[in-house]
C-alpha positions as CSV (number, residue, x, y, z in Angstrom):
1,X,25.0,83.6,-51.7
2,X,22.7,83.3,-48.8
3,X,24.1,86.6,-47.1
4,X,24.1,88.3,-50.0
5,X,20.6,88.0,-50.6
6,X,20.1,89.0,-47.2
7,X,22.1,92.3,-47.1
8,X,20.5,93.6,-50.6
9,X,17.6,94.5,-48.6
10,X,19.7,96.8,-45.9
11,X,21.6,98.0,-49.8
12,X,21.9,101.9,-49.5
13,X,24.4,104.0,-51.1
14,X,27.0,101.1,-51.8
15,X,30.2,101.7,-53.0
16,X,32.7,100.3,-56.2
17,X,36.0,99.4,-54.5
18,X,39.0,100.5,-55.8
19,X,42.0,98.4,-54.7
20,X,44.5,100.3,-56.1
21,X,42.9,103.4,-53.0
22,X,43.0,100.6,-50.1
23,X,44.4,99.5,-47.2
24,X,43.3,95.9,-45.1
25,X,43.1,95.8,-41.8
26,X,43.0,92.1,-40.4
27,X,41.4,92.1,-37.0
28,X,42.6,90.3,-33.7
29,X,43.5,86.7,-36.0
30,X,45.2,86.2,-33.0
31,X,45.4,82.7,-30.8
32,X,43.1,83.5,-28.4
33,X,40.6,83.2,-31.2
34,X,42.1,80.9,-33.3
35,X,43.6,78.4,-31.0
36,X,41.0,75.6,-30.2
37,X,42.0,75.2,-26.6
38,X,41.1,78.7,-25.7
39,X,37.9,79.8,-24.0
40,X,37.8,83.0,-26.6
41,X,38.1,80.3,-29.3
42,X,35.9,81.2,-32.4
43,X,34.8,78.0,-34.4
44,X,34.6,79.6,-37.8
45,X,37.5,81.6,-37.8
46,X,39.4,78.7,-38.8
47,X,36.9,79.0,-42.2
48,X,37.8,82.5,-42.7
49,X,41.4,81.7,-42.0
50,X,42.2,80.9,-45.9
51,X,40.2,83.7,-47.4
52,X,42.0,85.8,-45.1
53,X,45.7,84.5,-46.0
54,X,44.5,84.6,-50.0
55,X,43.4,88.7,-49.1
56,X,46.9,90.2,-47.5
57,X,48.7,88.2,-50.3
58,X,46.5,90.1,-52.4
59,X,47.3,93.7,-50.9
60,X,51.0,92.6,-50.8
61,X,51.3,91.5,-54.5
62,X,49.2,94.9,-55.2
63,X,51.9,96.8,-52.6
64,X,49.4,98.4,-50.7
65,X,49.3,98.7,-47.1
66,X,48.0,96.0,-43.8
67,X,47.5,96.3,-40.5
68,X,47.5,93.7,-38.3
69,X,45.5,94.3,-34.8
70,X,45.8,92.2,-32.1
71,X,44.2,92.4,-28.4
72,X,46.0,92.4,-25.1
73,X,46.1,94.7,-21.9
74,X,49.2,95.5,-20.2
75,X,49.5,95.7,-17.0
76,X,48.0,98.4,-14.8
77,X,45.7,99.4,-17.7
78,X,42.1,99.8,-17.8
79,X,40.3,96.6,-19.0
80,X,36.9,97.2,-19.8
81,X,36.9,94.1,-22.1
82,X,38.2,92.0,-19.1
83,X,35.8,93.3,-16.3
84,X,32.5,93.0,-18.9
85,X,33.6,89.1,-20.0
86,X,35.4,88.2,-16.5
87,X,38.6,87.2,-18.8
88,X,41.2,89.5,-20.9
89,X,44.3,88.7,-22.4
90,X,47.8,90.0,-21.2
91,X,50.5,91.7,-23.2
92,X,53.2,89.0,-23.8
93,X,50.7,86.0,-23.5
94,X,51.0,83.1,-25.6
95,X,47.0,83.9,-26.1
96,X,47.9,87.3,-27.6
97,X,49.9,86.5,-30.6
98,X,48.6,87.0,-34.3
99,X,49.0,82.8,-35.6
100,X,51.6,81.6,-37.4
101,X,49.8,82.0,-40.9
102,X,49.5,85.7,-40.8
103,X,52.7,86.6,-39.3
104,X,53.0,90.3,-40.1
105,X,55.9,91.9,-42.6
106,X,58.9,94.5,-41.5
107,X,56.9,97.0,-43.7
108,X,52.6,96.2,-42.1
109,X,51.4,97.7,-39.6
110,X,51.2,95.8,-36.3
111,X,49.1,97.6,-33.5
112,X,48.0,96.1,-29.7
113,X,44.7,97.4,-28.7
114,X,43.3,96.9,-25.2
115,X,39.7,97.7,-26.3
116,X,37.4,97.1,-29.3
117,X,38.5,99.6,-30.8
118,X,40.9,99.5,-33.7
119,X,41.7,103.4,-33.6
120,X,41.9,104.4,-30.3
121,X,45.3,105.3,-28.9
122,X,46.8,103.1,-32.1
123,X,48.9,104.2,-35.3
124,X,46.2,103.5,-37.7
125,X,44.7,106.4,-38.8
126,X,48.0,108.1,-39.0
127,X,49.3,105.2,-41.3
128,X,46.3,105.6,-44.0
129,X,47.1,109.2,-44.1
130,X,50.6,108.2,-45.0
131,X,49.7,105.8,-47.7
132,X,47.2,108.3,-49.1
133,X,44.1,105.4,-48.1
134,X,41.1,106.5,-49.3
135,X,39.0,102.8,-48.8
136,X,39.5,100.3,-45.7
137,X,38.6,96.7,-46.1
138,X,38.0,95.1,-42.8
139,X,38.5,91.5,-41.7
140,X,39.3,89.2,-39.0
141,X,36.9,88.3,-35.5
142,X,34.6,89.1,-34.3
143,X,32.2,90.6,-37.0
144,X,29.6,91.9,-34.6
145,X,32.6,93.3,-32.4
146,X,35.9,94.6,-33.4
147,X,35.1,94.4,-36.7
148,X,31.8,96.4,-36.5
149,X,33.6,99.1,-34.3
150,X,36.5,99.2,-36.9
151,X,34.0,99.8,-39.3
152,X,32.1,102.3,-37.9
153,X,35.1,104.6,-36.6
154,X,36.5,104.1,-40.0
155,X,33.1,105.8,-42.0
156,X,33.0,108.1,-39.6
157,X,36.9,109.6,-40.4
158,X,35.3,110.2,-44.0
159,X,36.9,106.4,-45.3
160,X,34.4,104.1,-47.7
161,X,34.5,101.2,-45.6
162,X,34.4,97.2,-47.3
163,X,33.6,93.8,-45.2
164,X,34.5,90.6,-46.5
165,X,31.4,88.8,-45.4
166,X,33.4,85.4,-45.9
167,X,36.6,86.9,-44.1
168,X,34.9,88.2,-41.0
169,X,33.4,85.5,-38.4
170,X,31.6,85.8,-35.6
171,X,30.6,83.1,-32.9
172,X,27.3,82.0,-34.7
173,X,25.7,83.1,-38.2
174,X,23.0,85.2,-36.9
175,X,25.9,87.3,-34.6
176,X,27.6,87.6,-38.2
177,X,24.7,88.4,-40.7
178,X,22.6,91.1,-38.0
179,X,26.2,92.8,-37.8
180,X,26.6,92.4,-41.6
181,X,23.0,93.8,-42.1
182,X,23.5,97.2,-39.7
183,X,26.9,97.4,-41.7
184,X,25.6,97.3,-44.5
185,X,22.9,99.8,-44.2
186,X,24.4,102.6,-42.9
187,X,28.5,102.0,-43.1
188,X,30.1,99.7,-45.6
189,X,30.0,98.1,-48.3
190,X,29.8,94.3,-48.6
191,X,32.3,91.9,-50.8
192,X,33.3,88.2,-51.1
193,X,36.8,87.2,-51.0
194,X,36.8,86.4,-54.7
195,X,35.6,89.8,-55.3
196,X,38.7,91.3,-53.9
197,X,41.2,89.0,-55.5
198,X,39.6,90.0,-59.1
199,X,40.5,93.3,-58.8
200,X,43.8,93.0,-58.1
């Protein structure tokens, strides 16, 4: 409720989401984030972790599309992520795979990215097309990161872009709420978790 508060004073031209329009892409819930004994490990995504679970089982009952991201470079790529933060993850790690409690469907999308970017050189854009998308709701880690770039290349394709501000984490709450306030102001709308499974 906190948060809330917060973002109604970045409120611009907010939109009314529309499930039945939507697709949900869950960002990089991979083990390198989730696992406690990584050095990438975010503390509050094991909060998130429920409301995120509750949220595809929401699309899937509803039959509308996911995505699943995950990050990891192969070898002989560019790593821009790995040369900034000294550390990257590798395609076929341990590290790289989405956990156990989100293991992707035959029929969602599942795309590796080896930047922050959640469009570049993936499927994803193609796949809304396909499934007539005309909203994106965006969870998963890191808020101010992935998510935010997600977000942003997603308004600027012409989608109404939604953030579950209790499905997104980052690695402290003023990381999450400044990237849920430059959201908010100029690319997406904000929801709750409950929010999203009341529509359905």
């Amino acid at each position: 409720m906190q948060w809330k508060k917060k973002l109604q004073s970045a409120r611009k031209r907010w939109k009314t989401f529309d499930l039945s329009k939507s697709a949900l892409v869950v960002v990089d819930m991979q083990k390198y984030f989730l696992d406690e004994s990584s050095h990438a490990f975010v503390p509050s995504s094991t909060s998130i972790l429920p409301n995120v679970i509750e949220i595809v089982q929401t699309y899937r009952k509803a039959d509308r599309p996911v995505a699943f991201t995950y990050f990891a470079v192969k070898e002989g790529e560019p790593d821009p992520i790995g040369e900034w933060w000294g550390r990257s993850v590798k395609e076929g790690e341990d590290a790289s795979k989405i956990v156990k409690e989100l293991q992707p469907l035959e029929e969602d999308l599942v795309m590796r990215k080896s930047s922050y970017s959640s469009f570049k050189d993936t499927d994803l854009e193609e796949f809304m097309k396909k499934k007539d998308v005309e909203n994106l709701v965006i969870t998963g880690v890191l808020t101010n990161i992935c998510c935010e770039t997600a977000a942003r290349e997603a308004f600027s394709l012409g989608y109404d872009v939604f953030i579950p501000i209790d499905a997104t984490a980052s690695y402290n709450e003023e990381m999450h709420v400044s990237s849920l306030i430059t959201l908010c102001y100029a690319f997406a709308t904000p929801l709750s978790t409950q929010e999203i499974l009341k529509s359905s």
